[in-house]
mmCIF file of the C-alpha atoms, coordinates in Angstrom:
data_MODEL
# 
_entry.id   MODEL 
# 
loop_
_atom_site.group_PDB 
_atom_site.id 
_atom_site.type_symbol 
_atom_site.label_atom_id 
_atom_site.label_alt_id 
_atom_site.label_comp_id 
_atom_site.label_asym_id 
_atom_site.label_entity_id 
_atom_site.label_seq_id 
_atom_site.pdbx_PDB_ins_code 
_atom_site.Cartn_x 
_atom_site.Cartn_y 
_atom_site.Cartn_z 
_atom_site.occupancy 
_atom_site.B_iso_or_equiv 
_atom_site.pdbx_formal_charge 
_atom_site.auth_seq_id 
_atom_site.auth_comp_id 
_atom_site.auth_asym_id 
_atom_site.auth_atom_id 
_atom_site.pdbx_PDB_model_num 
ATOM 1  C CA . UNK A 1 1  ? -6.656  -0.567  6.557  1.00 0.00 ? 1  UNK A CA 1 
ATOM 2  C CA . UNK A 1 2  ? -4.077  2.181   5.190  1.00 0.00 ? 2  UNK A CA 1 
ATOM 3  C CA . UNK A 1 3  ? -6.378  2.941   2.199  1.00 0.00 ? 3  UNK A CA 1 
ATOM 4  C CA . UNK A 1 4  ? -9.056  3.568   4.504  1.00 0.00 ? 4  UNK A CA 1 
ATOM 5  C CA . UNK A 1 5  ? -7.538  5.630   7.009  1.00 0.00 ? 5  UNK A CA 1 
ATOM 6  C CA . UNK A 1 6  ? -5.872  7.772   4.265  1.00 0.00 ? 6  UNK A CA 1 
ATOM 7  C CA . UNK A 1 7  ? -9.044  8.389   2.533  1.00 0.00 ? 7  UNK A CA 1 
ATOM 8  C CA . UNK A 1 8  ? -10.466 9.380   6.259  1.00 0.00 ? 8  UNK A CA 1 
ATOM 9  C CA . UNK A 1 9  ? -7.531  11.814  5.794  1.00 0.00 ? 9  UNK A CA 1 
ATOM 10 C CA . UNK A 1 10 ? -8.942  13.097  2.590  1.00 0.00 ? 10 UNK A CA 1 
ATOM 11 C CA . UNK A 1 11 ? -5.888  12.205  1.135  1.00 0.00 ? 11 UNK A CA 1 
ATOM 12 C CA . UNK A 1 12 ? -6.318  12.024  -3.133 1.00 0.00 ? 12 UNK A CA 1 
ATOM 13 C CA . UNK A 1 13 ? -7.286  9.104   -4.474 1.00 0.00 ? 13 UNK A CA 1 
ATOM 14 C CA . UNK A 1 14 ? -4.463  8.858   -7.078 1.00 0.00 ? 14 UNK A CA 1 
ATOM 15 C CA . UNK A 1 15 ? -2.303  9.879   -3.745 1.00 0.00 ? 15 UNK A CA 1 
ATOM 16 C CA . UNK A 1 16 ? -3.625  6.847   -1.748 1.00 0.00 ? 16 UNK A CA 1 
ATOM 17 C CA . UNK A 1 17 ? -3.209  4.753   -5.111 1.00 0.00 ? 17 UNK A CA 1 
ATOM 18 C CA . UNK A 1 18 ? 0.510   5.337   -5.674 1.00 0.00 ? 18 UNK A CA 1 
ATOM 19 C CA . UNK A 1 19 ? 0.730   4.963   -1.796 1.00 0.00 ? 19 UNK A CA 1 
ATOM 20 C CA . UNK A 1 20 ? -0.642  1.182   -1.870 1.00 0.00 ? 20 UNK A CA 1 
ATOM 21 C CA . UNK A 1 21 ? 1.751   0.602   -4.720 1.00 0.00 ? 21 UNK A CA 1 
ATOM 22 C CA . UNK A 1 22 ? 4.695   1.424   -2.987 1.00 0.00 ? 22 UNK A CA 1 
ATOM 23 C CA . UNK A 1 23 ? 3.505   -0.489  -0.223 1.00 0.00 ? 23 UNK A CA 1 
ATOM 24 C CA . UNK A 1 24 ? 2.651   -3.594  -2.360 1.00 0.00 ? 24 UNK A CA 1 
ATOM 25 C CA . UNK A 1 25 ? 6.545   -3.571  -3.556 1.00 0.00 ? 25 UNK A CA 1 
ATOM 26 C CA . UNK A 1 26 ? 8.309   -3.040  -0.779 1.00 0.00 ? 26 UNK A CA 1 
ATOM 27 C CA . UNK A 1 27 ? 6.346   -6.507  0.567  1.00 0.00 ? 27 UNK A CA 1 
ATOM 28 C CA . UNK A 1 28 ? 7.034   -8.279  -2.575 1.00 0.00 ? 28 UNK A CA 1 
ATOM 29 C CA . UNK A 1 29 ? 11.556  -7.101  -2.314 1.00 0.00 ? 29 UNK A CA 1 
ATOM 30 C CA . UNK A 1 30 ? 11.007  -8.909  0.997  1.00 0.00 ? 30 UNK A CA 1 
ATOM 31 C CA . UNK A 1 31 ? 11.698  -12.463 1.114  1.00 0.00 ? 31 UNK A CA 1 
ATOM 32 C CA . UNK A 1 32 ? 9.685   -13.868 4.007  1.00 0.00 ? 32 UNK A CA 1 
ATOM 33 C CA . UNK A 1 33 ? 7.008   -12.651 2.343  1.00 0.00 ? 33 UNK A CA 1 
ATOM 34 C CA . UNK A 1 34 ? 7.268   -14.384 -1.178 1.00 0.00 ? 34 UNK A CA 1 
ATOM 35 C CA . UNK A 1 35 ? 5.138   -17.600 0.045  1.00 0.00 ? 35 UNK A CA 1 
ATOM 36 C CA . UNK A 1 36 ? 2.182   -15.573 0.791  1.00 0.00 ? 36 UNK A CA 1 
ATOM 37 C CA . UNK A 1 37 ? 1.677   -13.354 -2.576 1.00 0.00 ? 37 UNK A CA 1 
# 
């Protein structure tokens, strides 16, 4: 849904990229999310 609504934005593509990334790791340092990645 955020990669969509950024590229709605006509934000970059490498932009929205680095975006989902940062996104991605910040779920991964948390620990009530380890059981479902």
């Amino acid at each position: 849904d955020r990669g969509m609504a950024l590229a709605q934005q006509n934000f970059a593509p490498e932009r929205i990229a680095r975006i989902g990334r940062r996104y991605a790791e910040a779920l991964k340092a948390r620990g009530d999310w380890v059981g479902h990645l």
